[in-house]
N, C-alpha and C positions, 0 to 999 in steps of 0.2 A: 348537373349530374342527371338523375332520371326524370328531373323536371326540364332537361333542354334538348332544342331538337339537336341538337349533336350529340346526344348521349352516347358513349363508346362504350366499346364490348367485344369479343373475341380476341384473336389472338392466343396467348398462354391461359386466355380465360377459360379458352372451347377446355382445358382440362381439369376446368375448375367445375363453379357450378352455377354459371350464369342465369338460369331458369330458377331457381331454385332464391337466388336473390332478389332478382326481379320482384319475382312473386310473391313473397318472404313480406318484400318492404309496401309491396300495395297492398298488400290484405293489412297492417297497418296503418298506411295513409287514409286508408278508406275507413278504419274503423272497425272492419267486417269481422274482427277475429271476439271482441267483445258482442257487436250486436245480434252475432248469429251462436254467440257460446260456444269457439271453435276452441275444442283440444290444441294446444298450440303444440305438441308431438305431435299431433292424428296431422295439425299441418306440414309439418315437416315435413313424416312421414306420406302425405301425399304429393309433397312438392317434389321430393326425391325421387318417387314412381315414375310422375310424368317427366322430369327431366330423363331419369334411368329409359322411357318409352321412343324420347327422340333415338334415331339411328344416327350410323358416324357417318351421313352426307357433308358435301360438302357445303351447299346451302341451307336444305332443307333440316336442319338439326337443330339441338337446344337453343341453342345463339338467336336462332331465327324465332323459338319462342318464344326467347324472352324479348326480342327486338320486339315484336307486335304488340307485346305486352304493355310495352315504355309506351309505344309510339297510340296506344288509344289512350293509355295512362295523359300523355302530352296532350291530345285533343282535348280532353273533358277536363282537364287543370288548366286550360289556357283560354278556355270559353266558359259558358256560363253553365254549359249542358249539364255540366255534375249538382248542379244544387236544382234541378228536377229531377234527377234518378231515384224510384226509389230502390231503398238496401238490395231488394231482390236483383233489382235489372244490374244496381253495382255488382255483386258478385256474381252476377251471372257472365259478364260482359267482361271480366277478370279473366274470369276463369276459362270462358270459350277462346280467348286470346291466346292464352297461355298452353291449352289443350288442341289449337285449331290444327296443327299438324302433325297428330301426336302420332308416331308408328309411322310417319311418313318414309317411303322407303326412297327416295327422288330419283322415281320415274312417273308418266303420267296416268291420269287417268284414259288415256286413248291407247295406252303401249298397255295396259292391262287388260281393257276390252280383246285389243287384237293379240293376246298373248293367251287370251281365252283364261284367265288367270281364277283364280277357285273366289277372290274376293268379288270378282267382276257377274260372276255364279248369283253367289249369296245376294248382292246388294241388284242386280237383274240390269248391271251396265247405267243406272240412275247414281250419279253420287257416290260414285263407289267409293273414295278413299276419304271425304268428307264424313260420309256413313261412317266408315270403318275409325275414323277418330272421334267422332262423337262414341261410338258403342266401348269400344275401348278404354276412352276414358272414363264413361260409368261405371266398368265394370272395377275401376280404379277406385272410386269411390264408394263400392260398396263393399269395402273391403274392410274389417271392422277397425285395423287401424291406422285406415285412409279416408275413414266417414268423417269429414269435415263437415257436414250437411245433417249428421243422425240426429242436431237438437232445432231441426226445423220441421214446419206439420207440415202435412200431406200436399196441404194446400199450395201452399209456400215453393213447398220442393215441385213440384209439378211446373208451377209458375216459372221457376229457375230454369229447368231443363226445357221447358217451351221455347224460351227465349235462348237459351245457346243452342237450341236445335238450328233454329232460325236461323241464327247469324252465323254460324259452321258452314251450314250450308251453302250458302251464297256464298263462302268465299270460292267456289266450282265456278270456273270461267265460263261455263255452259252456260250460266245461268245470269252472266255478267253484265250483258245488254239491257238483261229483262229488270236487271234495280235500274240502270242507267234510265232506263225509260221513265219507269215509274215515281225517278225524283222528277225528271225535265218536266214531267207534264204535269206532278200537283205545282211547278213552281209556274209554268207558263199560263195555267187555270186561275192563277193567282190565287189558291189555294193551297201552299207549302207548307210541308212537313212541321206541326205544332207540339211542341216539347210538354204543353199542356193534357195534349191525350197520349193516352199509354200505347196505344197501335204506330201512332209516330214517332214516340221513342227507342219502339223498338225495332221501328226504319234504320232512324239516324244513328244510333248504335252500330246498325247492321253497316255501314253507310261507314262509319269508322274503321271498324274491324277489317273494313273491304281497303279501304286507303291505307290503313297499315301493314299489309300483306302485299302488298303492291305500292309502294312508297322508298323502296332505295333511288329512285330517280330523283326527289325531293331532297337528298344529300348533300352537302358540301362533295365537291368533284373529286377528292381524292377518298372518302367513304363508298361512294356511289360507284366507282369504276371497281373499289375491291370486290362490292357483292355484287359488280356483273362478272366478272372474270370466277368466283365461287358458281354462280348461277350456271355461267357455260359450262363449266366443266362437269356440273353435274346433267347437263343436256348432252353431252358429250360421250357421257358415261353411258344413258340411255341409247343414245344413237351407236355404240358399241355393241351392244346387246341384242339391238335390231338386227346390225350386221351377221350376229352371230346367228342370230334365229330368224334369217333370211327372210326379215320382214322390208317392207322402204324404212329408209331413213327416215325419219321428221324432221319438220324444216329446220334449218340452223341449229342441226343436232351433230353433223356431218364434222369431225375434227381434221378431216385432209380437206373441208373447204367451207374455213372459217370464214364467215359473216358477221361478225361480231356489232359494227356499226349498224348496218342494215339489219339484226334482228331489234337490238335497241331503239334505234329511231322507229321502227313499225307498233313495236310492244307500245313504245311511249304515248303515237301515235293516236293506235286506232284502241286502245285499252286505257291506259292510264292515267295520260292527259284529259279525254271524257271523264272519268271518274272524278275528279280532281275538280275540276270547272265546276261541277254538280256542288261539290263537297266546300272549296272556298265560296261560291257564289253564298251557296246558303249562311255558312257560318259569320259572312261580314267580319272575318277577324283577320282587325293586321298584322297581327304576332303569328298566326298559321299562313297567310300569305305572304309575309315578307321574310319567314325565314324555312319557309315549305314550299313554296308554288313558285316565287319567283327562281328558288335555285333550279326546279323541274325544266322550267321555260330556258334555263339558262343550258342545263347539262344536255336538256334538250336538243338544242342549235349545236352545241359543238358536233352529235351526234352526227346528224344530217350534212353537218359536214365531214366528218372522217367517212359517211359511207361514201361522201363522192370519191374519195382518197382508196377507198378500200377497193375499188377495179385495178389501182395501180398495183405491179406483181412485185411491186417491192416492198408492199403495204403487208403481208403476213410478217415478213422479218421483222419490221421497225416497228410493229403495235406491240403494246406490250399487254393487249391483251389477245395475241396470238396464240393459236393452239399450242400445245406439246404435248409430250407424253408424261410429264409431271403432273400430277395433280397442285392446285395452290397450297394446299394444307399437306396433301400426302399422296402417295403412288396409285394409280387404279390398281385394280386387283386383278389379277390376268385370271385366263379362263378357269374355271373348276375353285376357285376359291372365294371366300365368303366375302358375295358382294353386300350384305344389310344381313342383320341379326333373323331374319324372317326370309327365307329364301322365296317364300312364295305369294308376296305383298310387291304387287307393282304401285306408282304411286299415282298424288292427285294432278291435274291438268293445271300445268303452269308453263307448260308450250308457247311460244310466240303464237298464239289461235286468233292471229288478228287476218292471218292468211286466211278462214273460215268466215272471217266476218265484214271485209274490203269493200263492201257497199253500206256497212252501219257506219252512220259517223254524229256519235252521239255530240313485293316486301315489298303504311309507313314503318318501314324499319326505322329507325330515328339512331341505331345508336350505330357506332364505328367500328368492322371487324377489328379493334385492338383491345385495350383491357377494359373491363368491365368494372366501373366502379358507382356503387349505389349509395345514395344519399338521400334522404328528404330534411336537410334541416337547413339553415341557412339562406346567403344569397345565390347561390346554385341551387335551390328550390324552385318552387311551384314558378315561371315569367308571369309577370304581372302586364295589363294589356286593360286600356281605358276603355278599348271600344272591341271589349272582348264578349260581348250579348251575343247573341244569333240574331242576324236582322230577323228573320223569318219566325218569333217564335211565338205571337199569338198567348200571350202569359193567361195562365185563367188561375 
């Protein structure tokens, strides 16, 4: 259940309240609701906010919060990382998961620059939509009966939002090469990332959050293809809108001329794959590479091969992740009517931006767009895994 990487979700759920249980059951598991003296109303009440803050995209929404949520939940119960965290970095690292796309309206951060968009203003074109969910969410929480955090000190609180500043951010593709770098080379110094000091946990956190936000490729193949076909369609939606306001296209945005293998295989490519090699190398665990990384390598290959399949013109009809003008979940919404609850919120940078990047070559959503069901008790709990340490961890 929310201890396995196949943990399912969507479906008749997106009308429930998937975010809301997720996060419900980990501030729970972790304890956080007792060690931090949380109003378990004030939690509620703040878990229903930020689920109420996701927009009805067709990827980027509740689902996909609480998917990132499971899937760093999966990391840190499947290795040893959770018993060096301390209480602060756990609910911080909860909570940044669960808020990382909060108000996300799924378009990018490049289509709000060039749309010259009022948030693109405020945040000065740096981080724009990453900005705008971290501050959003604060303002969630300081709300007096959404303060989940009013019985922690200054100190404490400060500590909290450092660290989800941190790891919010980097989930910005901008900035995506610059972790990728900076794991390769304390590991190839032979100096890698130590769970012992607190600056490197709050790498490998970062390091998590970043693999779970980008991890539907780590799927069993029949999950993985639902949230790429969600995925395109909300590029689709954007690349609409370009049309509209006579901007270019973005690449594999264009729905009269789907790419759908060829953005996938580049995404996996030149983004996700790097990220991943970083992420199993360091962890040494067989349970995140045998039931994470090798399905990636696998969905991978089919990939590369439907894009050679994809120049054939017969290849739009017979894929069934072909364009239409259906949305997967529901209808686009034609011109003049309400495309996201915030007309004037474009979103974060989750483009194929590997076209940007072709000379570096360095959603883990974990659960299944279908229902949603949460558990922590039992043999559908926490997988157990012998040689589930961090090679890399340097214990002090």
């Amino acid at each position: 259940m929310i201890g396995r990487s196949t943990f399912s979700g969507y479906g008749d759920s997106q009308k429930g309240r998937p975010l809301y249980s997720v996060g419900f059951a980990l501030f729970y598991r972790y304890n956080l609701i007792r060690k931090f003296k949380i109003d378990e109303t004030k939690l509620r009440n703040f878990l229903t906010a930020v689920e109420d803050g996701y927009l009805d995209n067709p990827y980027h929404n509740s689902m996909h919060g609480a998917d990132v949520a499971q899937a760093v939940h999966f990391f840190l119960s499947n290795t040893q990382i959770h018993e060096f965290l301390t209480d602060n970095e756990k609910i911080a690292i909860i909570i940044s998961a669960l808020i990382h796309d909060f108000e996300h309206p799924g378009l990018t951060n490049k289509f709000l620059i060039a749309a010259e968009d009022m948030l693109s203003t405020r945040y000065n074109d740096k981080h724009v939509l990453e900005n705008h969910h971290l501050a959003a969410a604060a303002q969630i929480l300081q709300r007096p009966g959404c303060a989940i955090l009013e019985n922690v000190s200054a100190t404490d609180k400060k500590e909290i939002r450092s660290i989800m500043i941190h790891c919010v951010l980097a989930t910005d593709l901008a900035s995506h090469f610059d972790h990728i770098g900076n794991f390769k080379r304390r590991m190839t110094l032979g100096d890698p990332f130590d769970v012992g000091v607190r600056e490197d946990r709050i790498n490998i956190l970062t390091m998590a959050l970043k693999c779970a936000d980008l991890g539907h490729a780590s799927k069993p193949r029949e999950i993985h293809h639902r949230w790429t076909q969600l995925v395109m369609e909300e590029f689709y939606r954007q690349g609409d809108k370009e049309r509209r306001l006579g901007l270019p296209i973005s690449a594999f945005m264009d729905r009269n001329k789907p790419q759908v293998a060829k953005s996938q295989t580049g995404f996996i490519d030149y983004l996700v794959k790097p990220l991943w090699e970083c992420w199993v190398t360091w962890l040494d665990s067989e349970t995140i590479y045998n039931s994470c990384y090798k399905t990636l390598l696998e969905n991978h290959e089919e990939w590369k091969q439907l894009s050679l399949e994809e120049s054939d013109p017969d290849f739009r009809d017979a894929s069934p992740l072909a364009s239409n003008s259906e949305s997967p979940t529901q209808s686009p919404t034609n011109d003049g009517e309400k495309d996201t609850k915030r007309s004037n919120i474009s979103g974060r940078e989750l483009s194929p931006v590997f076209e940007e990047h072709k000379h570096v070559r360095a959603d883990m959503p974990l659960m299944s767009p279908k229902n949603v069901s949460v558990s922590l008790s039992g043999s559908d709990g926490i997988m157990k895994n012998s040689t589930n340490t961090p090679r890399h961890k340097k214990i002090v």
